[in-house]
TITORRO-414985 format. One line per 8 residues: number of its first residue (from 1); their letters; for each residue x, y, z of C-alpha. Coordinates in steps of 0.2 Angstrom, whole numbers. Layout:
BEGIN
NUM> a> X:Y:Z; ... $
***
This chain:
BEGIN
1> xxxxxxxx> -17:54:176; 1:56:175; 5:38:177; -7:34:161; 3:46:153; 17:39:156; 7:20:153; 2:26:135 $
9> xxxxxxxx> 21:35:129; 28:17:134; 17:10:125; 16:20:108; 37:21:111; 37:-1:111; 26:-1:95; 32:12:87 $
17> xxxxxxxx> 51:3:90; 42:-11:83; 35:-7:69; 51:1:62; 60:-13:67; 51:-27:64; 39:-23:49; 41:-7:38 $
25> xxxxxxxx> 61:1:38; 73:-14:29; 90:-19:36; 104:-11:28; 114:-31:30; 102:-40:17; 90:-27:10; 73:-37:16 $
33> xxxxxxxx> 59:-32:27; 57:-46:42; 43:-53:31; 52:-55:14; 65:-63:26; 53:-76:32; 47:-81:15; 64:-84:9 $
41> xxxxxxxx> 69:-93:22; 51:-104:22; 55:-107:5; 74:-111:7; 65:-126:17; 55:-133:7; 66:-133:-9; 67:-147:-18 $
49> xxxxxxxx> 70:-139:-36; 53:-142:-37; 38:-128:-39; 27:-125:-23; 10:-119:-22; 10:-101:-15; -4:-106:-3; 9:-118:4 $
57> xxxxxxxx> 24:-107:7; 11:-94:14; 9:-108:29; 24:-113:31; 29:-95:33; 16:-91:46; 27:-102:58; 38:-88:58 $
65> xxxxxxxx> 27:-71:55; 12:-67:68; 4:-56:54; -9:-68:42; -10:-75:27; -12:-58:19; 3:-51:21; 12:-65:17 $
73> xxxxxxxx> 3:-67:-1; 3:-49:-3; 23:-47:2; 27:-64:-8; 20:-56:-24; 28:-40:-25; 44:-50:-21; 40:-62:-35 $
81> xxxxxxxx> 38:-49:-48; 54:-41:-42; 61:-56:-54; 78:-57:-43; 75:-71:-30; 60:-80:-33; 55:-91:-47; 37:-91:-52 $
89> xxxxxxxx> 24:-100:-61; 6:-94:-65; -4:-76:-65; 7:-67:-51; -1:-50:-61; 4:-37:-71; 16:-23:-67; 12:-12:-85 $
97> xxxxxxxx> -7:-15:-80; -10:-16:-61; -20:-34:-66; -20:-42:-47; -13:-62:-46; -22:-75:-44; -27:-83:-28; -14:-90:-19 $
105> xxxxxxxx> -20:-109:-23; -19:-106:-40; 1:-98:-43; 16:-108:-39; 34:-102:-34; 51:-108:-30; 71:-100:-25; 80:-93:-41 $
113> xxxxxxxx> 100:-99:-44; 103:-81:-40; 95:-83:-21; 102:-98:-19; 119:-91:-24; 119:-75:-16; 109:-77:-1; 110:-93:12 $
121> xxxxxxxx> 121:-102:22; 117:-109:39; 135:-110:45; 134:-90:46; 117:-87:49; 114:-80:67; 94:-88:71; 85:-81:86 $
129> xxxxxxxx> 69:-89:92; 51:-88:81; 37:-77:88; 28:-95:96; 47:-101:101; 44:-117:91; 55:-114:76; 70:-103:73 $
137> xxxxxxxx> 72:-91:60; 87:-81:55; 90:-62:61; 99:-58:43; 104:-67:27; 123:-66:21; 119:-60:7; 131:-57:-7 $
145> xxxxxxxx> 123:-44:-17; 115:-27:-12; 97:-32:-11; 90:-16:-5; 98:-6:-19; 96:-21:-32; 75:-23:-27; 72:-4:-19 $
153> xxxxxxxx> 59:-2:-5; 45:7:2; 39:9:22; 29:21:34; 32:21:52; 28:32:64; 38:47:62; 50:40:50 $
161> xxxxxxxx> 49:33:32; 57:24:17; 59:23:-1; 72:19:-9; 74:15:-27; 78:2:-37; 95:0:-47; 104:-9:-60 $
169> xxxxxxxx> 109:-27:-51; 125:-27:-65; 128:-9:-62; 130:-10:-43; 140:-26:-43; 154:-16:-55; 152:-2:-43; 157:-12:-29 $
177> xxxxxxxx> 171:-20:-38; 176:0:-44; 175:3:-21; 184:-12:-17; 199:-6:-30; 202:11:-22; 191:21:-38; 176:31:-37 $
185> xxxxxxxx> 160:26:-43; 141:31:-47; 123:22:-48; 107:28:-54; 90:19:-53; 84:9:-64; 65:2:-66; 56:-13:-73 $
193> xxxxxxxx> 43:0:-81; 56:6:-91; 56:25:-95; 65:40:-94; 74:44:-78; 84:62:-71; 95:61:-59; 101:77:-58 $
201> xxxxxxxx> 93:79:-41; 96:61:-35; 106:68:-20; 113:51:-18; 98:43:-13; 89:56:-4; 83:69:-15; 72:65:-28 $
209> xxxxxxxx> 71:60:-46; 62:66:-62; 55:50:-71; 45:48:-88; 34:39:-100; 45:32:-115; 32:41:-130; 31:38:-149 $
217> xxxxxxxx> 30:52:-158; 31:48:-174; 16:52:-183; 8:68:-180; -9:67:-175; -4:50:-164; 4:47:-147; 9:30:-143 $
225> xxxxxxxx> 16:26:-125; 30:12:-126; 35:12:-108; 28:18:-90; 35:30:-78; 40:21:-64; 25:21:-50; 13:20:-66 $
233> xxxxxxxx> 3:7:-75; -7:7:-89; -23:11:-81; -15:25:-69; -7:31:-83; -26:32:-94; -35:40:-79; -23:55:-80 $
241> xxxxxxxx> -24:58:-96; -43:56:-96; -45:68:-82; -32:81:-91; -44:80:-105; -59:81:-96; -51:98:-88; -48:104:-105 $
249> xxxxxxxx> -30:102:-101; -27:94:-118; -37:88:-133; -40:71:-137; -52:64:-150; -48:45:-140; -36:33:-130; -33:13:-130 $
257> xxxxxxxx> -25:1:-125; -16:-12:-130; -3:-18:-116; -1:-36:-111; 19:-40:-112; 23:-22:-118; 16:-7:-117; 7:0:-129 $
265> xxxxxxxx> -6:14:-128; -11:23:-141; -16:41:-139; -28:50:-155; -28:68:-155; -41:79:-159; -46:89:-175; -32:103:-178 $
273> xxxxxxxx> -21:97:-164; -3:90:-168; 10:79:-157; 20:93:-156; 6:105:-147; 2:90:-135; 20:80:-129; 24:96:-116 $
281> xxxxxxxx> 4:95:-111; 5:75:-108; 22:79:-97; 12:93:-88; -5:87:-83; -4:68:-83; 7:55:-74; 18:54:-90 $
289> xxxxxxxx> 30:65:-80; 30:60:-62; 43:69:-47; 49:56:-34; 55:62:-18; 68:46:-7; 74:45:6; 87:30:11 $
297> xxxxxxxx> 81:27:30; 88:8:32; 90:-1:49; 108:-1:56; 117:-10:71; 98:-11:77; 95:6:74; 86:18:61 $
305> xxxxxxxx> 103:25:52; 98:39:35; 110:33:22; 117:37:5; 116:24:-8; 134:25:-9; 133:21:10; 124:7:8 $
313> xxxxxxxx> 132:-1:-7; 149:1:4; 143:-5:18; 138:-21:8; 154:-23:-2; 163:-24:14; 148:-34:20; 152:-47:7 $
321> xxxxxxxx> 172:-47:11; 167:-52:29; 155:-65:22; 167:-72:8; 181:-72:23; 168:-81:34; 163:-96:24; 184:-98:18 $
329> xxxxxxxx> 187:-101:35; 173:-114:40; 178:-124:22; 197:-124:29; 191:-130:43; 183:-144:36; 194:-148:23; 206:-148:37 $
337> xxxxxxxx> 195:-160:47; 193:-172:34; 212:-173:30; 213:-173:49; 201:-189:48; 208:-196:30; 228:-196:37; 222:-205:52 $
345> xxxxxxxx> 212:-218:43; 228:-220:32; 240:-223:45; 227:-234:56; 225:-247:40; 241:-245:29; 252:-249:47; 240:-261:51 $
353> xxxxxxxx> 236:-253:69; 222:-262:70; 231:-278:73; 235:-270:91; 217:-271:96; 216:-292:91; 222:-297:108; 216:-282:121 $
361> xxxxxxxx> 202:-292:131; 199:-277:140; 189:-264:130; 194:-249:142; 211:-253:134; 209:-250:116; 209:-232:115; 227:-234:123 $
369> xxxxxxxx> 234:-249:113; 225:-238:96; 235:-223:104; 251:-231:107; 250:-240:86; 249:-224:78; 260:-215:92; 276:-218:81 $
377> xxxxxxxx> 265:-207:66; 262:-192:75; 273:-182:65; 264:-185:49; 244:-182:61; 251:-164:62; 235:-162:74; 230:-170:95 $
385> xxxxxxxx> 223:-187:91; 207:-184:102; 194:-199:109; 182:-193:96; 197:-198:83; 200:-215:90; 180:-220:92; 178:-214:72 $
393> xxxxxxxx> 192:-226:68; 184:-238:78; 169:-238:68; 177:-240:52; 169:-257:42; 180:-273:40; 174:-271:22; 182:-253:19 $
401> xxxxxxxx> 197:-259:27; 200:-272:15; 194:-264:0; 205:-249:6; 213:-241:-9; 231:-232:-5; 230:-223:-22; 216:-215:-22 $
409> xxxxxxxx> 215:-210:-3; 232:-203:-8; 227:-193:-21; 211:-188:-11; 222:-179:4; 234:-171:-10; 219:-164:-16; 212:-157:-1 $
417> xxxxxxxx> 231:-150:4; 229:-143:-11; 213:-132:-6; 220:-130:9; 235:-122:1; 221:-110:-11; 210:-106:2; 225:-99:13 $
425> xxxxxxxx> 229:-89:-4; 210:-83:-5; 210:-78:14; 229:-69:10; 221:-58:-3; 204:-59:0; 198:-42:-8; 205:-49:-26 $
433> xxxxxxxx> 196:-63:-21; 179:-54:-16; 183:-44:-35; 185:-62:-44; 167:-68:-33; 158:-51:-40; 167:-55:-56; 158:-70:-59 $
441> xxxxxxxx> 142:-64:-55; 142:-51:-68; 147:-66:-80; 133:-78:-74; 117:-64:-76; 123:-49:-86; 110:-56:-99; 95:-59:-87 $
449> xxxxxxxx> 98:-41:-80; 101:-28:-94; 96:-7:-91; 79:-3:-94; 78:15:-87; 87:29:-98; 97:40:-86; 97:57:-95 $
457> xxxxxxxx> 92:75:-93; 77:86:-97; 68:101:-90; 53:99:-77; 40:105:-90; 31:120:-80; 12:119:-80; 7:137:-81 $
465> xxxxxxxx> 17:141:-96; 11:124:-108; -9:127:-102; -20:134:-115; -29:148:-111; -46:142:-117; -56:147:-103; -65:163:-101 $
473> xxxxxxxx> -64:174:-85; -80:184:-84; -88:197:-71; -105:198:-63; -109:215:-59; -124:209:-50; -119:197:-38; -101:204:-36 $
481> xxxxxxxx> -95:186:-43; -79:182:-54; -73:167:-64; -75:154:-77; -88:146:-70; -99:164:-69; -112:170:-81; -107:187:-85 $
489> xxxxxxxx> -96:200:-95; -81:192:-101; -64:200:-96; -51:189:-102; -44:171:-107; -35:163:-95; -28:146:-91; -32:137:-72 $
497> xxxxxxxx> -12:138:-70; -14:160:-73; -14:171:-59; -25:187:-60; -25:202:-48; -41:209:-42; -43:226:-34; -59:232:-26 $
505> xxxxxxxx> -68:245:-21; -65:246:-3; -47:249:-9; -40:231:-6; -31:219:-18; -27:201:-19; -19:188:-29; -26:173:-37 $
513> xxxxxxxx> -25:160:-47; -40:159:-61; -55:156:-49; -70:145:-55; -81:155:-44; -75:169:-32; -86:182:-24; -74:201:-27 $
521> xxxxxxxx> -87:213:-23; -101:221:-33; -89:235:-36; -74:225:-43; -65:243:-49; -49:233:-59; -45:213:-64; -27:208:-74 $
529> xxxxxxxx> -13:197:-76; 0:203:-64; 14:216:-71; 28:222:-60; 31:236:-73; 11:242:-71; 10:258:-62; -6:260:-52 $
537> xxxxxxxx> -12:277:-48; -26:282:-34; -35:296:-29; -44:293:-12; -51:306:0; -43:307:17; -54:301:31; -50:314:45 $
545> xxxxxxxx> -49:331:31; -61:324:17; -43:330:7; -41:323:-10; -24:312:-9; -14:302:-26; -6:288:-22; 7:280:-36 $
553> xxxxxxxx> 15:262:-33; 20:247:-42; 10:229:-36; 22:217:-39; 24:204:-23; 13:194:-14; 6:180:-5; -9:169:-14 $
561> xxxxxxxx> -25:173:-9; -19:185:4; -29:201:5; -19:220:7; -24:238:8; -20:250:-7; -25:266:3; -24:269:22 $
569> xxxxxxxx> -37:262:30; -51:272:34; -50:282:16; -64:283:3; -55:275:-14; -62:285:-26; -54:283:-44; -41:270:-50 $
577> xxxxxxxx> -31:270:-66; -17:263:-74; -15:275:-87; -1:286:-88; -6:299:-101; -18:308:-90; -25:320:-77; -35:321:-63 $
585> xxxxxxxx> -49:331:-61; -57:335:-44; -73:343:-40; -70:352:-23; -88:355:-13; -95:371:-13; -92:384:1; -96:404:3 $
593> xxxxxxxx> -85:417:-6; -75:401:-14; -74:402:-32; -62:390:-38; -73:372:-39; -63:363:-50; -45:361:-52; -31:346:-64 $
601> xxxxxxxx> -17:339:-57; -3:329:-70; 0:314:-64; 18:315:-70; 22:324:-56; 20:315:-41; 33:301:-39; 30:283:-39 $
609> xxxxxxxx> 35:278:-22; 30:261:-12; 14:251:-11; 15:253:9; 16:272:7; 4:285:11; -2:296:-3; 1:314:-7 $
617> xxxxxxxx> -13:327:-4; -16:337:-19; -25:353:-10; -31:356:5; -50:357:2; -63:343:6; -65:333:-12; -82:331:-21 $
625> xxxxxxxx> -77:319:-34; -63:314:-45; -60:309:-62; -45:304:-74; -48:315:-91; -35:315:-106; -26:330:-105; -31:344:-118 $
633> x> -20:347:-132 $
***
């Protein structure tokens, strides 16, 4: 038994690993989940500038994801409609409305400027080994921007998850320009929904966020909704306002609409109610007003890390120096290669060395008679002239010689020590440099990319105090039933958000909120709003002397639905009041030689003590019965 316990946590350990890994929780380097990765890549292969049935890049992808088809499409959509990185071309859906896209054979897609700005290089790129081993797919991008603040994310994994919200792309490149020049710097989320966003509770990513619908409120008995809460569409956003209308939450004579590239719905009040009465209501019961817990759990050196969004966007920014230093240092490189290759070409045909090899019969001596012609130019080489060198000059055509131009091959290397001279610059001061990269950016998509989400402030509209009061609480005597839902004498109006306190018979109270339907006891003695201020006075008989006993308290904490004892247990309740003005009258039973049967007692004087206290006894003869009169003037 014990070794298929130990069997099954290695196997729930190995996927859960997994899954956070490899399927739900982002990595912190390019933003993406390992699928969004794999379509990215899949397209970065087939690119030709050209658009590419979805259907297609869904195959091509499943050489590199073991999952189906239908994550792919389903994963390649919501990137799509992100509208960063991939360029689409058909009914990929609607993000007001919730309108599902088209099947896969019918959409087309292809990579953006900005992915293919931002996001590849091969020369950087670590590639590990596809699921099958056949193909090989990269373990990150070197992405240049923050993707996973720029796009947001959701995940659930087992014991852990994600949600991280989108931002501002514009924003979060000036914010990395304000961390890379030593000044502080703050970014809110920002939504393709549009709406209202606060952020006082942002926490830096993992607190949570107020956001609302953008309403028109301009004509009094009409409410048009001009942009979504984030999480909401047009027809989530309809249901909840149906549904608070169907609750009597809020009256509505109708509701329409009319989204397709904006939003638009039009909410009609009903007779007598205005748009001022209804704005707090819509905030309160429907999805108009919305609270968003996050949490910024990315993965890390190969680990699940929780971080900050200014964590992230730091971690990117220094990201992108490493990146930017990276690819400098492959182009010098190169640049140094081919004026490696270029000065050897020159000296080769300007010297005529190629004249040495005319009379060598022996072809293991060319190498050296080629080594020993351009020997007396090594000064001007600058670099080992290796065999690989000599067979490259080996190769050159008879036509390129004689068409060789001195000119322009001169010009050509002044050039490339000329980058040679910038990049060495560019590496010397590479966080200007990385500013000037991020600079550009800003220049190329500031217009695609504007705000859409108001950051501002506003108070969490509280429920119980915008409900209307429009249902009746009523008793039934007879079955010992209370609620709006009961046929009966009515008691009050109350709203589904009030709480009432009900006392019993028995001598126990409780708290609830208004109950549809909620059995009290067939002797429900008193039912109200709760007061702290209210005084409650008792009389109850003693169950060990049969003495009568007052009891006075305040009820003013306690747990929902949780039942408590007004009088010790055991004792007869026998009057309750929350009268001051009055006196108690108690009837004593009858016994030989005793005269006195009845006797009055003032309230007034007995303290109010604590609603866990015991009661006072007011004589010390068994009680009959007792009442609450008016005192007699």
């Amino acid at each position: 038994m014990a070794y298929i316990d130990r069997l099954f946590d290695q196997y729930f350990l190995e996927h859960a690993s997994y899954v956070v890994k490899d399927r739900a929780i982002p990595d912190i380097d390019d933003g993406l989940k390992p699928v969004q990765r794999r379509i990215l890549h899949a397209l970065k292969e087939q690119d030709d500038g050209k658009f590419h049935k979805v259907a297609n890049v869904v195959g091509q992808t499943m050489k590199y994801h073991p999952h189906g088809d239908q994550s792919i499409y389903g994963a390649l959509v919501h990137l799509a409609n992100k509208d960063m990185f991939i360029d689409k071309q058909g009914n990929f859906g609607n993000i007001y409305t919730g309108d599902e896209a088209s099947a896969a054979r019918y959409i087309e897609c292809r990579l953006t400027p900005l992915a293919k700005d931002v996001l590849f290089n091969p020369e950087i790129t670590e590639y590990i080994e596809s699921y099958d081993g056949r193909n090989s797919e990269p373990v990150v991008f070197p992405a240049k921007i923050p993707v996973l603040l720029a796009q947001g994310t959701e995940g659930i994994a087992p014991g852990m998850t994600t949600r991280v919200l989108s931002h501002n792309l514009i924003e979060l490149l000036q914010a990395q320009i304000a961390y890379l020049q030593g000044e502080d710097f703050q970014v809110f989320p920002d939504f393709a929904t549009g709406g209202f966003v606060d952020v006082t509770e942002y926490a830096d990513g993992n607190g949570k966020v107020l956001v609302r619908a953008k309403l028109d409120t301009k004509n009094s008995k009409r409410i048009v909704v001009r942009e979504l809460p984030f999480g909401s569409t047009s027809d989530s956003l309809i249901a909840s306002i149906e549904g608070a209308a169907r609750k009597n939450k809020l009256k509505i004579a109708g509701i329409s609409d009319y989204t397709g590239e904006e939003v638009e719905i039009e909410i009609r009040l009903a007779r007598g109610v205005h748009t001022k009465d209804t704005v707090d209501a819509l905030y309160a019961f429907t999805d108009c007003e919305q609270s968003i817990s996050v949490s910024a759990l990315v993965i890390k050196d190969n680990r699940p890390h929780i971080a900050t969004v200014s964590d992230i966007l730091k971690h990117n920014a220094d990201r992108l120096v490493d990146v930017l230093t990276a690819e400098l240092k492959i182009e010098q490189r190169q640049v140094r290669d081919r004026l490696h290759a270029k000065t050897l070409e020159q000296v080769f045909i300007e010297n005529r060395v190629y004249k040495a090899i005319e009379d060598v019969a022996d072809s293991s001596a060319i190498h050296e008679a080629i080594r020993t012609g351009i020997e007396p130019f090594f000064s001007a080489i600058r670099r080992k002239v290796t065999a690989e060198d000599l067979d490259t000059l080996l190769q050159i055509p008879i036509r390129r010689i004689s068409l060789y131009d001195i000119t322009k091959a001169k010009k050509e290397m002044r050039e490339m020590r000329a980058r040679l001279r910038e990049i060495k610059t560019n590496l010397e001061n590479i966080t200007g440099f990385t500013i000037d990269f991020l600079e550009y950016l800003i220049d190329q998509y500031k217009d695609k990319y504007p705000r859409r989400t108001e950051v501002t402030s506003f108070d969490q509209v509280d429920a119980r105090e915008v409900a209307q009061r429009n249902l009746k609480l009523r008793y039934d005597k007879k079955t010992g039933y209370l609620g709006y839902d009961v046929n009966g004498n009515t008691l009050m109006d109350v709203s589904q958000y009030d709480r009432v306190l009900v006392i019993r018979k028995n001598g126990t109270y409780s708290l609830h909120e208004a109950p549809d339907r909620l059995f009290v006891d067939k002797g429900m003695l008193f039912c109200d709003f709760v007061d702290s201020e209210r005084v409650y006075t008792v009389i109850y008989r003693d169950k060990k002397t049969n003495y009568p006993c007052i009891k006075r308290c305040k009820l003013d904490t306690f747990i929902m639905n949780r039942g408590y004892e007004l009088v010790p247990p055991g004792c007869r309740l026998l009057k309750l009041t929350t009268d001051r003005d009055v006196e108690v009258h108690v009837s004593y039973k009858p016994k030989p030689r005793v005269r006195i049967l009845n006797e009055e007692f003032a309230i007034e004087d007995y303290a109010i003590r604590g609603k866990t206290a015991k009661g006072v006894r007011l004589s010390a003869r068994e009680v009959r019965s007792a009442k609450f009169v008016k005192p007699k003037v």
